[in-house]
N, C-alpha and C positions, 0 to 999 in steps of 0.2 A: 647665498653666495658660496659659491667652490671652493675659497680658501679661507682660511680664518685669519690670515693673516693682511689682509683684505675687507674684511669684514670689520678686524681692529681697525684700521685705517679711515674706514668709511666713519662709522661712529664714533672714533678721533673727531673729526672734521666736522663732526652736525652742528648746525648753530643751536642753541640753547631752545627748547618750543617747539623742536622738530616733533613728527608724527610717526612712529614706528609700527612697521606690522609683523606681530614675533608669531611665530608657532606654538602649539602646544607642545610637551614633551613627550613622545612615542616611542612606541618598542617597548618589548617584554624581558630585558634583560635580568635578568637571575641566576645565580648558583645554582651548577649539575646537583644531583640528589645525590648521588656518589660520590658520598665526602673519603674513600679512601683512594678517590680518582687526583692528584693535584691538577691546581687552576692556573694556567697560565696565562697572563693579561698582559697585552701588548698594546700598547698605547703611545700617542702621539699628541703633543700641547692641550688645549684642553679637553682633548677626545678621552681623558683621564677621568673624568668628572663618575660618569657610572660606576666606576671600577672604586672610586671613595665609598661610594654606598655600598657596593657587595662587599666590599673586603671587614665595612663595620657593620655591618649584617654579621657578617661571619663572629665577627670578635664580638658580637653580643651574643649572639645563638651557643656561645659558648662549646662549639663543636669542635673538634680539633681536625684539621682540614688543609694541608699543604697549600700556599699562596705564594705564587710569583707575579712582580709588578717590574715589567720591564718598560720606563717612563724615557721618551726622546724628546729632548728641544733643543732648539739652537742654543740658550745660555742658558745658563744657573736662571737667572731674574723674571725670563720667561715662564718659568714652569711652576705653575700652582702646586699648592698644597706639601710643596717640597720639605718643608721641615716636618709638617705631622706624618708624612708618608714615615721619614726616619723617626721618629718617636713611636709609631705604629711599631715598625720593624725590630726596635730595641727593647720592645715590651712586649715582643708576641715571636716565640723562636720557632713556629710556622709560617710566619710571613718573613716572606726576603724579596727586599726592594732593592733595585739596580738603575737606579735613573742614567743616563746618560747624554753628554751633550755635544752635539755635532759641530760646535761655531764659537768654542769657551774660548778663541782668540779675540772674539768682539767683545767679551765679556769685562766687564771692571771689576771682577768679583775671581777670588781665585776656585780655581776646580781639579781636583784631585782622582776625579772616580772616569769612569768610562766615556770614551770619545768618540766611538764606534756607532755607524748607524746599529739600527737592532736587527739583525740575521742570524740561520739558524745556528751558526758558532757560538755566536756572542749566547744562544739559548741552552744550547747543550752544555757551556762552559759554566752557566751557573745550574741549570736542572736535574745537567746529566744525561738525558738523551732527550729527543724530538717526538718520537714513539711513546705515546702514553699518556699524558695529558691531554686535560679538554682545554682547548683554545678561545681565547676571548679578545678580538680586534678591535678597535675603534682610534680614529686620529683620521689627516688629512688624506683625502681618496686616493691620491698618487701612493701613499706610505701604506694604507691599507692593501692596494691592490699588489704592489711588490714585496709586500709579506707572505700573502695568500700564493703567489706565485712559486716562492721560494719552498714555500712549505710543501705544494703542490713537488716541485723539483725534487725535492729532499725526500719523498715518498710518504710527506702525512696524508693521510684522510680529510681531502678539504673540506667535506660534509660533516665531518668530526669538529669541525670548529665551527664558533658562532660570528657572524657577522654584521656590522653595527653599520655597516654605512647608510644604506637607505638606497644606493645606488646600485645599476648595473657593476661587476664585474666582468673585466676580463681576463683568460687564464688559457695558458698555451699548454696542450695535454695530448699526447699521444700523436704528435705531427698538426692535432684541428686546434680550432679557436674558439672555445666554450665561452658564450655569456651567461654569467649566472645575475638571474635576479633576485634585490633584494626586497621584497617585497612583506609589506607591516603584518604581524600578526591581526589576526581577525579579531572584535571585542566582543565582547559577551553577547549582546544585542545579534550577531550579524551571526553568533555561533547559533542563537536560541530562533533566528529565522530560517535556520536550515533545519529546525525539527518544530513542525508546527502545532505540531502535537501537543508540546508543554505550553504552549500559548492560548493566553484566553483574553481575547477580544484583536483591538489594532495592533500589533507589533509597534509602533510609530507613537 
């Protein structure tokens, strides 16, 4: 499904015994090797999820390595992981988390922090500048592709950032209209059948 909010709706609604058919988990998401490069993670409701795993990658690997988590949802109650994100951030003075939420008037829960979609103001305002950091996207395709665009706008290197969606891209650059695709890393198997060399017998 395209949205995930939609997808909540759908699996609300299943009767009890239904039959699902889920995906595996894909993509090669990882930490740049240049830990004196900061990481910027921009994220969207539960498009969050990988960036849990890199950030306590990090806080285990014990390397010291600038982390920014700029988290979007509509309320406080939608957004996972929200209290350990701020226990993460109050225990580690490399990481700075900035969740924000766009709709905390629906909310029954009070909200004091950021209410702003994520754009590159709202980035510069906590990073410091747009230039410099490696980019890490992930959230709903509309939010992803209007980051990428903005970024693109603002003169980042869109090739300098990494891209979670699994979809095409589109992106208005120099008057054209570039698709970019995103397309799965290759696995081991499919790396070791383009050199047949190291192979001994079926590949298969």
């Amino acid at each position: 499904m395209d949205s995930g909010a939609a997808a909540k709706g759908v699996l609300r609604n299943l009767p009890l015994g239904s039959e699902v058919a889920i995906d595996e988990p894909a993509g090669a998401f990882t930490l740049h090797r240049d830990t004196g490069r900061a990481a910027v993670f921009l994220a969207g409701g539960i498009g969050v999820t990988p960036f849990r795993s890199m950030i306590r990658q990090a806080e285990h690997d014990g390397v010291a390595r600038r982390l920014y988590l700029f988290y979007s949802n509509r309320r406080p109650e939608d957004a996972a992981f929200l209290d350990e994100f701020r226990e993460m951030a109050a225990g580690n003075g490399e990481f700075k988390f900035v969740p924000t939420v766009t709709q905390a008037w629906r909310s029954g829960c009070e909200w004091q922090g950021e209410t702003r979609y994520i754009a590159p103001e709202l980035i510069v305002r906590h990073v410091g500048a747009l230039q410099g950091p490696m980019y890490y996207l992930a959230g709903p395709p509309a939010m992803v592709q209007s980051l990428i665009q903005e970024r693109v706008d603002a003169g980042v290197k869109f090739l300098d950032g990494v891209l979670a969606t699994g979809r095409p891209v589109l992106i208005h650059r120099k008057g054209k209209l570039l698709r970019i695709v995103a397309e799965p890393a290759p696995d081991r198997l499919q790396r070791l059948k383009r050199r047949p060399r190291l192979l001994r017998g079926d590949p298969e």
